[in-house]
ROSE-4610 file (N, C-alpha, C; in Angstrom, 1 decimal, always signed):
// ROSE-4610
residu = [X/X/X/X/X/X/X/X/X/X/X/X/X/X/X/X/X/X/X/X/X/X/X/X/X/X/X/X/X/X/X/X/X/X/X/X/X/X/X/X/X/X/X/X/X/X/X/X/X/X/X/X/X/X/X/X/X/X/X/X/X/X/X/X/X/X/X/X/X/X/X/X/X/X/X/X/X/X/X/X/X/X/X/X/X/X/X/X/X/X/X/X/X/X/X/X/X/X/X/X/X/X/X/X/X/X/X/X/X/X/X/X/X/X/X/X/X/X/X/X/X/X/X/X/X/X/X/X/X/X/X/X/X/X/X/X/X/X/X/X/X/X/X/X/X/X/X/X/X/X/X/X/X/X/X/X/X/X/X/X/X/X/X/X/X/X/X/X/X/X/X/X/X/X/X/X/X/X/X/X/X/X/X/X/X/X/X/X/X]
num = [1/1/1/2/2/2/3/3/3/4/4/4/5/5/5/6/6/6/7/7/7/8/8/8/9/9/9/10/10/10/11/11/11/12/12/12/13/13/13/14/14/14/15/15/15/16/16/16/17/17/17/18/18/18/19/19/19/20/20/20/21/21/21/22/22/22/23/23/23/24/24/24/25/25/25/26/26/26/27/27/27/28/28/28/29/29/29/30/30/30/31/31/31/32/32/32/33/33/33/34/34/34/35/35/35/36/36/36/37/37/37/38/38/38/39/39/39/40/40/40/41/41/41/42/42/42/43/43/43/44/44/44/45/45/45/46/46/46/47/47/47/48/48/48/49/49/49/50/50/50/51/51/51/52/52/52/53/53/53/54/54/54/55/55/55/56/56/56/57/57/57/58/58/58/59/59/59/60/60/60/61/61/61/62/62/62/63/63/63]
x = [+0.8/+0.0/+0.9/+0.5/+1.2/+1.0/+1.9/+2.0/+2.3/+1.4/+1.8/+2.6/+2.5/+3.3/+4.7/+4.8/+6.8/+7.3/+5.9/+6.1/+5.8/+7.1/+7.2/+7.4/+7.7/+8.6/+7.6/+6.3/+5.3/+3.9/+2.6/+1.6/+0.5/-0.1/-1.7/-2.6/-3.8/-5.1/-5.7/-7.0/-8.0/-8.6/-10.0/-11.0/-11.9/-11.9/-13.0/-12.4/-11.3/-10.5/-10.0/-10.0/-9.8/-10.8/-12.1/-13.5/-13.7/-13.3/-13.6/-12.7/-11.5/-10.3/-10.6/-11.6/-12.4/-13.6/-14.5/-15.9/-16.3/-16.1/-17.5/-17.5/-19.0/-18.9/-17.9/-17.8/-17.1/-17.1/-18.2/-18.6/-17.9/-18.3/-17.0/-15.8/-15.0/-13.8/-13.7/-14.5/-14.2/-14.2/-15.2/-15.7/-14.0/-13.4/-12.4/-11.3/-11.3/-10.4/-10.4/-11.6/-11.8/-11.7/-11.6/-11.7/-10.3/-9.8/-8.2/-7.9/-9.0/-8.5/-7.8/-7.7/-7.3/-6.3/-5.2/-4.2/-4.2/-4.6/-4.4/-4.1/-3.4/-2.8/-4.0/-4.0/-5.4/-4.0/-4.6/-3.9/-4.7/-4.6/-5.7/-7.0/-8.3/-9.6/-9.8/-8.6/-9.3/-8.0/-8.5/-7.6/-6.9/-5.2/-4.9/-4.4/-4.2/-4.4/-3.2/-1.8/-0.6/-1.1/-0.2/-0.4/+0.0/+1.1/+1.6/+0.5/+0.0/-1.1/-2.2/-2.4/-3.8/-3.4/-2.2/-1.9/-1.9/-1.3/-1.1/-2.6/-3.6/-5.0/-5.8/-5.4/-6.3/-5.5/-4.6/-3.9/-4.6/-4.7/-5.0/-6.2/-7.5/-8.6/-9.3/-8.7/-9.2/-10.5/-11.5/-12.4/-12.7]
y = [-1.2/+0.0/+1.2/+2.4/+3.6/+4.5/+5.0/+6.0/+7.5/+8.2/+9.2/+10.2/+9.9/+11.3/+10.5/+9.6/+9.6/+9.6/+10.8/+11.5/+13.0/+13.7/+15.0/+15.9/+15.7/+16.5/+16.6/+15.8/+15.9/+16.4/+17.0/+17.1/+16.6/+16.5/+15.3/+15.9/+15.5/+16.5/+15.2/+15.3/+14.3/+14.4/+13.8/+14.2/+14.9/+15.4/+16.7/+17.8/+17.7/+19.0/+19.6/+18.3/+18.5/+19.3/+18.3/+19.0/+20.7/+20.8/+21.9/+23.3/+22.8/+23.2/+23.6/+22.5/+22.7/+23.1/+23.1/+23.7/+22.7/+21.3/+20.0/+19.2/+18.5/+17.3/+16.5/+15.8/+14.7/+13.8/+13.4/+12.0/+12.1/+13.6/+14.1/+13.6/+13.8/+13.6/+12.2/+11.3/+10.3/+9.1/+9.9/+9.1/+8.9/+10.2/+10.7/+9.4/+9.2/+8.9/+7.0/+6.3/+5.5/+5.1/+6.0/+5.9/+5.9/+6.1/+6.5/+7.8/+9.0/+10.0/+10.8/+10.6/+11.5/+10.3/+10.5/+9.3/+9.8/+8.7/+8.7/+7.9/+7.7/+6.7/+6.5/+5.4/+5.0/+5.0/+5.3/+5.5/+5.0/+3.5/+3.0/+3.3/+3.9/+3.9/+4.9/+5.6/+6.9/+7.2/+8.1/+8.0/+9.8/+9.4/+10.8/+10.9/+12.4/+13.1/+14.0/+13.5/+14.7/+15.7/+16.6/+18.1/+17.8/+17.2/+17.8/+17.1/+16.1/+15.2/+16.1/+16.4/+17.3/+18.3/+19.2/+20.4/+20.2/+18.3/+17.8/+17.7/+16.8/+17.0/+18.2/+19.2/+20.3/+21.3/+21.2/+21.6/+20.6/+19.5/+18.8/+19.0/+19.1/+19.0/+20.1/+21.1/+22.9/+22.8/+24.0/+23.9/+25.1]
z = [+0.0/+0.0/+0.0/-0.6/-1.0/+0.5/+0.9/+2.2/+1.2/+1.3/+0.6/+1.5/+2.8/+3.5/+3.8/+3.0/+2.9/+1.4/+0.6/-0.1/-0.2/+0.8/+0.9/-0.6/-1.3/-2.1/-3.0/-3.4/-4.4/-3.8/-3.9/-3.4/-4.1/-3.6/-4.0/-3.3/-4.4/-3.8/-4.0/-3.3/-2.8/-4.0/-4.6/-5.5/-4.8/-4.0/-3.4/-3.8/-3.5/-3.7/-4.9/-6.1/-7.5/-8.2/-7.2/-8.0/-7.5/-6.3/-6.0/-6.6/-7.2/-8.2/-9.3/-10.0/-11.3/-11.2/-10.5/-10.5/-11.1/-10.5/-11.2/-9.8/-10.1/-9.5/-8.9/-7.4/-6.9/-7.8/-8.2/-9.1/-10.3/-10.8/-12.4/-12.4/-11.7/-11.2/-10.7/-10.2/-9.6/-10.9/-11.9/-13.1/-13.7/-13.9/-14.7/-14.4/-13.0/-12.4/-12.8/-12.6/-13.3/-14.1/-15.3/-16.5/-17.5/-16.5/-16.7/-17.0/-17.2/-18.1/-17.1/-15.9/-14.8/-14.2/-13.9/-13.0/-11.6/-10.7/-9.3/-9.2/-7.4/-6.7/-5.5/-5.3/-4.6/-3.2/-2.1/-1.0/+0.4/+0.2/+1.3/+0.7/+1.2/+0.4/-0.1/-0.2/-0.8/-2.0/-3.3/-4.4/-4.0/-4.5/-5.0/-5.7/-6.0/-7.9/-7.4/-8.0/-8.3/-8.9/-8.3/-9.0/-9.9/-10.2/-12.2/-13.0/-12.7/-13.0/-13.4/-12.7/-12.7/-13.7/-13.8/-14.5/-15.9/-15.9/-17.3/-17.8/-17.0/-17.6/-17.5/-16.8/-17.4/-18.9/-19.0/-20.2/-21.3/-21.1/-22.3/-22.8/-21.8/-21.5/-21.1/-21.7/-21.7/-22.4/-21.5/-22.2/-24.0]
C-alpha cells in the first residue's frame, strides 16, 4: 500500500479538492479517475491526484 506522506517533495489533492479546483462534480472527477483519463494513486480507500497530474489533464482538456 502507497503511504503518501513519505512523499514530501510531491503534493496530492484528494477528489474533493480537485472537484472543487475545477468547478465540477465529486462524481466528475471520480468518473475521470476511473476511466483513466485523470491518474491517481489509490492510498488506502481513498484515491490521490498529483499536482503535475492534474496540471497535465487540465492543459489537455481545456475547455
Amino acid at each position: 500500500m502507497i503511504n503518501i506522506t513519505n512523499m514530501p517533495d510531491e503534493q496530492y489533492h484528494s477528489i474533493e479538492e480537485v472537484a472543487k479546483l475545477l468547478n465540477v462534480a465529486y462524481l466528475t472527477v471520480y468518473r475521470w479517475v476511473k476511466s483513466g483519463k485523470l491518474h491517481a494513486i489509490k492510498a488506502g480507500k481513498q484515491y490521490r491526484i498529483n499536482k503535475d497530474d492534474l496540471n497535465s489533464f487540465t492543459r489537455i482538456n481545456k475547455k
